[in-house]
C-alpha positions as CSV (number, residue, x, y, z in Angstrom):
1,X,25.1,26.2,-31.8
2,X,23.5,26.3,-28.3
3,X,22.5,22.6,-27.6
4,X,19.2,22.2,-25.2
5,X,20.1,20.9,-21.7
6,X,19.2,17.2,-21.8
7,X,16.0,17.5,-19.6
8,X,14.4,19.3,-21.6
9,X,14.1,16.6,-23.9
10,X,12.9,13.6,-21.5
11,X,9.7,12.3,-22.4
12,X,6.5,12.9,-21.0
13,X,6.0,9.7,-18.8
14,X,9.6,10.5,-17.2
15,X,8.2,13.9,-16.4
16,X,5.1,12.8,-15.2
17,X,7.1,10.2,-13.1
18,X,9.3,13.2,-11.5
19,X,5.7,15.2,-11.2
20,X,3.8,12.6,-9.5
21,X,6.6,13.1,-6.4
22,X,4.9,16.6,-5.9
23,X,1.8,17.3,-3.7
24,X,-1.6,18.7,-5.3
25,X,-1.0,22.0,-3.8
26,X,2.9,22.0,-5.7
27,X,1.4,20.6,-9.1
28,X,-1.4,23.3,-9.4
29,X,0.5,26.4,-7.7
30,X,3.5,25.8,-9.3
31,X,4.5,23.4,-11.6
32,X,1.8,23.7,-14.3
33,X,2.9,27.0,-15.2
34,X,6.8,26.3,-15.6
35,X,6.1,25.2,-19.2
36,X,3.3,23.9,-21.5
37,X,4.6,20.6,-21.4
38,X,4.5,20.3,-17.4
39,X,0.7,21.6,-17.8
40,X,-0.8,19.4,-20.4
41,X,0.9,16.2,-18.1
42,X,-0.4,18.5,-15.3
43,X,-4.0,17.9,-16.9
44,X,-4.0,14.2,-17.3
45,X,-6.2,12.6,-15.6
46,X,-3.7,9.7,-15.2
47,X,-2.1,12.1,-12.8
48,X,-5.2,12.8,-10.3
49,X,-5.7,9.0,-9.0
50,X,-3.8,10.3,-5.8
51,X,-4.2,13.5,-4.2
52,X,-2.3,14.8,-1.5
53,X,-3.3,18.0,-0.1
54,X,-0.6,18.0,2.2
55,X,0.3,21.1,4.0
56,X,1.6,22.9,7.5
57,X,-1.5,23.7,9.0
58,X,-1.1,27.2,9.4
59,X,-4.5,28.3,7.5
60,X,-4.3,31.9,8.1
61,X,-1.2,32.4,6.1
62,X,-2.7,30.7,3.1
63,X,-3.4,32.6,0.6
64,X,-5.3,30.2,-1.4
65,X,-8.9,28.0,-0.8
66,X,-8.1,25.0,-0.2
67,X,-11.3,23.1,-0.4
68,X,-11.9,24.6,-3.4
69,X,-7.8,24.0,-4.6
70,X,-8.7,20.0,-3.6
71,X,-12.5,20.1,-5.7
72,X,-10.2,21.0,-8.7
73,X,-8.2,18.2,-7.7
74,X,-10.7,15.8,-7.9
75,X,-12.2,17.1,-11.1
76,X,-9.3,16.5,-12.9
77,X,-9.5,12.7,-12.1
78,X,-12.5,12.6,-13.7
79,X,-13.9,9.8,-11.5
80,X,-10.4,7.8,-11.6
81,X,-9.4,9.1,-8.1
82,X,-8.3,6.1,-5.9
83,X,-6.3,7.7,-2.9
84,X,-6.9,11.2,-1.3
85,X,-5.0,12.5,1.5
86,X,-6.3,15.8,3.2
87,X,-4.6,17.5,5.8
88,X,-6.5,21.1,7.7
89,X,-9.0,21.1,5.0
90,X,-11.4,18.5,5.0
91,X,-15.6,19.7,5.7
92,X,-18.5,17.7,5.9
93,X,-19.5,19.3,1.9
94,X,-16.2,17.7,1.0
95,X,-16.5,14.9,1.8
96,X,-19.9,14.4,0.0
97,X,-17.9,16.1,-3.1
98,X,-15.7,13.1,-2.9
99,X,-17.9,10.4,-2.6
100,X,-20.2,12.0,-5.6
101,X,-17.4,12.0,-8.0
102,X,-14.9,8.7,-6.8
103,X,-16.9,6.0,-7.0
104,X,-13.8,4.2,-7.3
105,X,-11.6,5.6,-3.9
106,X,-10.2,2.5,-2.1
107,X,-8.4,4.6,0.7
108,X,-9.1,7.9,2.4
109,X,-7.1,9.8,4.9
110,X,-7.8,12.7,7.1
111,X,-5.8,14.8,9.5
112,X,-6.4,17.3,11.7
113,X,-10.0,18.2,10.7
114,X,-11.6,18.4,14.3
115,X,-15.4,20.3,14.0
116,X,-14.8,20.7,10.3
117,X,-16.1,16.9,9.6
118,X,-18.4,15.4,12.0
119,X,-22.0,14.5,9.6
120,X,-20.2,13.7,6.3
121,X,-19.3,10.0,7.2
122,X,-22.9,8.7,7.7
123,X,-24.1,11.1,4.3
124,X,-21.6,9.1,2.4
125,X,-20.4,5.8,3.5
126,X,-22.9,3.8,1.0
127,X,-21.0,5.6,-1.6
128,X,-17.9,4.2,-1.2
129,X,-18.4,0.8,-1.6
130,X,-14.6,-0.1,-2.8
131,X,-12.8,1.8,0.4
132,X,-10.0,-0.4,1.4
133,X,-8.4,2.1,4.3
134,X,-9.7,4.7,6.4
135,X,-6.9,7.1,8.5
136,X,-8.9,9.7,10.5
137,X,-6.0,11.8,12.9
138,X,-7.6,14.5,14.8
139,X,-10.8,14.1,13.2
140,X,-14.4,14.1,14.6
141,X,-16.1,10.1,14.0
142,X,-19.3,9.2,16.1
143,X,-19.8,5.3,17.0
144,X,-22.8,5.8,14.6
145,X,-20.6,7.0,11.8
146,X,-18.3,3.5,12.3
147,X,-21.0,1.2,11.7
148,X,-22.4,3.1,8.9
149,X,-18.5,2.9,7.5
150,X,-18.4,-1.0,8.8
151,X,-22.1,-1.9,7.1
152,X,-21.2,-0.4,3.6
153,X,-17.6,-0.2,3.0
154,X,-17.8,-4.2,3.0
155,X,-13.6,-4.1,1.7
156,X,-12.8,-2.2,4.8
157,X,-9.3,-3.6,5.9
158,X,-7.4,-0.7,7.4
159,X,-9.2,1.5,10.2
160,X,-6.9,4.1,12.2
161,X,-8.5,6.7,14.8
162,X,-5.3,8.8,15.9
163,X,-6.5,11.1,18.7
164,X,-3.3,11.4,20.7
165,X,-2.9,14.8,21.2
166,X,-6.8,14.4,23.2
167,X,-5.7,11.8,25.6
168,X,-8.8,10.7,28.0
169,X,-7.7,10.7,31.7
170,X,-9.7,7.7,32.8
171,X,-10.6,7.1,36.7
172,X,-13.5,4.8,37.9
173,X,-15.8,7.6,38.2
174,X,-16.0,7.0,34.0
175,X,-19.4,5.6,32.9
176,X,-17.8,2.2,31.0
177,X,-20.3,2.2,28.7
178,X,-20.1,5.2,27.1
179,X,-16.0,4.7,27.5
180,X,-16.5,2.1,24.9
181,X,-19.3,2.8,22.4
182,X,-16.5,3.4,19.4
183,X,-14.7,-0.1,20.2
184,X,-18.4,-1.6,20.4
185,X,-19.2,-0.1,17.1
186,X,-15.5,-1.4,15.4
187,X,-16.2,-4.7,17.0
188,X,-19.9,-5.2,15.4
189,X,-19.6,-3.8,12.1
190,X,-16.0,-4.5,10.6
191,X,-15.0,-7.9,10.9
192,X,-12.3,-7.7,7.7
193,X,-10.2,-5.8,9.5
194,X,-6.7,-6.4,9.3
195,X,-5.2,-3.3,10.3
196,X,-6.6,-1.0,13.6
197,X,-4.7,1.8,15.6
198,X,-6.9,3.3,18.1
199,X,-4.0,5.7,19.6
200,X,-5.8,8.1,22.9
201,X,-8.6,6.0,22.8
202,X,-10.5,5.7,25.9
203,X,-11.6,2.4,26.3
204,X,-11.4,-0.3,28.9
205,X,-10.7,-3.9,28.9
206,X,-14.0,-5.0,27.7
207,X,-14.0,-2.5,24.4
208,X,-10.7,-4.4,23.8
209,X,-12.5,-8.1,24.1
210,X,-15.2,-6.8,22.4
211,X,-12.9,-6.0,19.5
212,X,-10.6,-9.1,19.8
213,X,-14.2,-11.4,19.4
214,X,-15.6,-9.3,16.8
215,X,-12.5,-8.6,14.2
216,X,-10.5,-11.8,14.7
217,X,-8.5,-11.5,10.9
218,X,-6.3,-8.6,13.0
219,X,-2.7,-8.6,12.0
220,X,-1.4,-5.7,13.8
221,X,-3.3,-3.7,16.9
222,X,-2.0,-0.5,17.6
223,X,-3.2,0.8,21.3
224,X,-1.2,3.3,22.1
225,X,-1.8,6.0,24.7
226,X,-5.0,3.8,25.2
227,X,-4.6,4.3,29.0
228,X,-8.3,2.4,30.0
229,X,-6.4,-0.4,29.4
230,X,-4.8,-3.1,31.7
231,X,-3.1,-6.0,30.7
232,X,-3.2,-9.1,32.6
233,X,-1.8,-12.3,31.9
234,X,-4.8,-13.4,30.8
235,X,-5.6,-10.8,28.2
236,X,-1.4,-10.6,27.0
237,X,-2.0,-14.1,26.1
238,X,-5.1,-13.8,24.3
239,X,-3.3,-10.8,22.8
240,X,-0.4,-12.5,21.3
241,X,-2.0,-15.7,21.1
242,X,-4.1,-13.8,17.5
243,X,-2.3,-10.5,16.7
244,X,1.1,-10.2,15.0
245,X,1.9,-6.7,15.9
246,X,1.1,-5.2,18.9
247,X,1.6,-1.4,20.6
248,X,0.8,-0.9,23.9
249,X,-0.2,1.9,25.9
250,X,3.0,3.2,27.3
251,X,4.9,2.8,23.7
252,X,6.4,6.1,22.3
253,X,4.7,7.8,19.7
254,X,7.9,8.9,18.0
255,X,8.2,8.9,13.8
256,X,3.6,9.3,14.4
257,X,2.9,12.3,12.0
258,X,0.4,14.7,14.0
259,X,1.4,13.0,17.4
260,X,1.2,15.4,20.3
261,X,1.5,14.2,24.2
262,X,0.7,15.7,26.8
263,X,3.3,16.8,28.9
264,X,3.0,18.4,32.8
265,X,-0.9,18.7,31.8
266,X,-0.3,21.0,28.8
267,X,-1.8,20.2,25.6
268,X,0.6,20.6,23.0
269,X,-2.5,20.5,20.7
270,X,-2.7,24.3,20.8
271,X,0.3,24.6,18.1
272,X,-2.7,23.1,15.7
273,X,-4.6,25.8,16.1
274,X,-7.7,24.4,17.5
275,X,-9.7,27.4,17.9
276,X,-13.4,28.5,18.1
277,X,-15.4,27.9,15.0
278,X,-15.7,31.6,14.2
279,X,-11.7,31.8,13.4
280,X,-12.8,29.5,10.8
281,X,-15.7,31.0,9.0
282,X,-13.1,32.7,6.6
283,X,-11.8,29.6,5.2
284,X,-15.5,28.6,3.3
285,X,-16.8,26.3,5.5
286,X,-20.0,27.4,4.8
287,X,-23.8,26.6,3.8
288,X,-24.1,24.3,0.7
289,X,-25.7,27.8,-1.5
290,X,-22.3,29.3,-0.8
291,X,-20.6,26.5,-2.7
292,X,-22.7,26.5,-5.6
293,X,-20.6,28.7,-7.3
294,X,-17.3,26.3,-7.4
295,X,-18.6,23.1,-9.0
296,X,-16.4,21.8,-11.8
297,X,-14.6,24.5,-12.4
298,X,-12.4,25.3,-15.6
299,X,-8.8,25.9,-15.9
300,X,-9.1,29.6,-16.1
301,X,-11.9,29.7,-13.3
302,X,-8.9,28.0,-11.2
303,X,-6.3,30.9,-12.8
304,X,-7.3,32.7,-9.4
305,X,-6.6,30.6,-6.8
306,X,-2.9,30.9,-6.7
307,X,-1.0,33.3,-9.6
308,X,0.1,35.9,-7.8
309,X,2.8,36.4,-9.9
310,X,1.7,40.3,-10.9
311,X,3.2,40.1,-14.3
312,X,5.7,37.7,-13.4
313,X,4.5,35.1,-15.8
314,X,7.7,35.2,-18.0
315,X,9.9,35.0,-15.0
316,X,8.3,32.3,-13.8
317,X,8.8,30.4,-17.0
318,X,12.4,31.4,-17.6
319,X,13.4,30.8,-14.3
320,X,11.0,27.9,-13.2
321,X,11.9,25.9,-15.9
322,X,16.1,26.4,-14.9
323,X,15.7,25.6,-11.6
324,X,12.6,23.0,-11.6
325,X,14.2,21.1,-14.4
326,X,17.8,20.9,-13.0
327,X,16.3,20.1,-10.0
328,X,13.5,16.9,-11.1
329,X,17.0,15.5,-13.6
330,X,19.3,15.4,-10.6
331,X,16.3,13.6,-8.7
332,X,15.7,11.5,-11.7
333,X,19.6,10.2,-11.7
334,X,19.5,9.6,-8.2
335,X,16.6,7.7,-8.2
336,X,16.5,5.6,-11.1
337,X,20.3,5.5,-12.2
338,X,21.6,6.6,-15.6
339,X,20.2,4.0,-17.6
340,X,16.5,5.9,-18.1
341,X,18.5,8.9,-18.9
342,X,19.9,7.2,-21.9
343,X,17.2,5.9,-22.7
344,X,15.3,8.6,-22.9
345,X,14.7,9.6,-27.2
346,X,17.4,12.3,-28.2
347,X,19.2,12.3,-25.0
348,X,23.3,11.3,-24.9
């Protein structure tokens, strides 16, 4: 008698362990269909309180929607969503999707969304009253937008504004005031905060003292490639003097995900792919009637967005569950030791 390989009888919250590794993208291209096990955890809500809709950024390859993969995303939390990380794909009508739906998100992160989300923070800052930590890299914010996000998000700890790859060259031609209107808006309106990076930022020394007086629980400043910036004894003092952890200007950006430098005045920005807004208009960025059709969609509404398979269903199945399997055990052993393996019901 041909006994079952012993994965296949680990129980569902080892599975759903193993499946929570994956990214949203993996989970509802992939492994939901290997078996109907892998699809009902797929389904729990349990397993939508973080989305990652991490990717590489190369949108005309993709064959699939993902705004609309990422609204599926977040209909399967059913309003239990608590952590969403969106990479190339974030809009404006996102964004208010989001809010409308995750009443309980504490922290939101955002990479590499420049002219795709510029409105959508000051539509729905008042309904995220519970956000913790915000990471915008690449990504529009206007000083307005800040101290709408400082005057309702009240739990604001975290605040990162990554725009290295746009790094201002300042000379004292630079109007000062308008140099500093985001560290004015940081300063007035989120005083909780514990954690800011405000890497390519253009700001002088007195957006810096602004921020110093008006956030003073900072545990860790990071100012890289914040070139306005000049420390003299005075200001290193004060510096260390209150902050923990500091970066300064002329620190490398190396292990920074989405860092890009400039180098012999080439932006290196271009391998994003920041192009006009027409390249764009085929990936649904679009008026809100044009999203009235994707609400909260059903399963087999979503069948579309991704099984290609062309009557390779049963292959997919077979061979899915061989290699997916073998391959989330081996993880499992490495990662948790043999000891949940054997304790797993009917395994020896």
């Amino acid at each position: 008698m041909v006994k079952n390989p012993p994965w296949l009888e680990l129980g569902e919250d080892i599975w759903a362990n193993i499946l929570h590794r994956l990214g949203a993208i993996e989970i509802l291209q992939t492994a939901q269909k290997v078996c109907t096990t892998w699809r009902r955890i797929c389904k729990d809500p349990s397993m939508w309180r973080v989305i990652t809709m991490g990717n590489d950024g190369d949108l005309f390859k993709i064959t699939y929607e993902l705004e609309v993969m990422c609204r599926h995303a977040i209909d399967r939390s059913q309003g239990e969503l608590v952590d969403i990380n969106l990479e190339y794909c974030a809009t404006d009508h996102l964004l208010e999707y989001i809010a409308e739906r995750s009443g309980k998100l504490r922290r939101l992160s955002i990479a590499c969304c420049y002219r795709r989300v510029y409105k959508g923070f000051d539509a729905v800052a008042h309904k995220l009253p519970l956000l913790e930590e915000l990471s915008l890299t690449h990504t529009t914010i206007t000083p307005k937008a800040i101290e709408a996000l400082g005057g309702s998000c009240l739990k604001l700890k975290s605040f990162e504004l990554n725009n290295s790859f746009k790094e201002d060259f300042i000379d004292d031609s630079d109007e000062e005031y308008e140099r500093n209107k985001e560290a004015r808006a940081i300063a007035k309106s989120m005083p909780a905060l514990h954690h800011l990076q405000l890497i390519g930022n253009c700001m002088s020394n007195k957006g810096l003292e602004a921020i110093l007086t008006g956030c003073p629980h900072l545990e860790s400043l990071d100012l890289r490639q914040c070139n306005g910036i000049w420390f003299d004894e005075d200001l290193s003092n004060k510096i260390s003097r209150q902050i923990k952890d500091v970066k300064h200007p002329h620190d490398s950006l190396d292990g920074l995900k989405f860092s890009f430098e400039y180098e012999d005045g080439i932006d290196e920005y271009s391998e994003l792919g920041d192009t006009s807004d027409n390249d764009y208009s085929e990936l649904g960025d679009t008026s809100d009637d044009d999203y009235s059709e994707l609400g909260d969609t059903s399963d087999d509404d979503y069948s579309e967005l991704g099984d290609t398979s062309d009557g390779d269903s049963g292959f997919l199945e077979d061979i899915g569950i061989l290699f997916l399997g073998l391959a989330s055990f081996m993880m499992l052993r490495a990662l948790f030791g043999h000891w949940i393996v054997n304790s797993a019901p009917g395994v020896r």
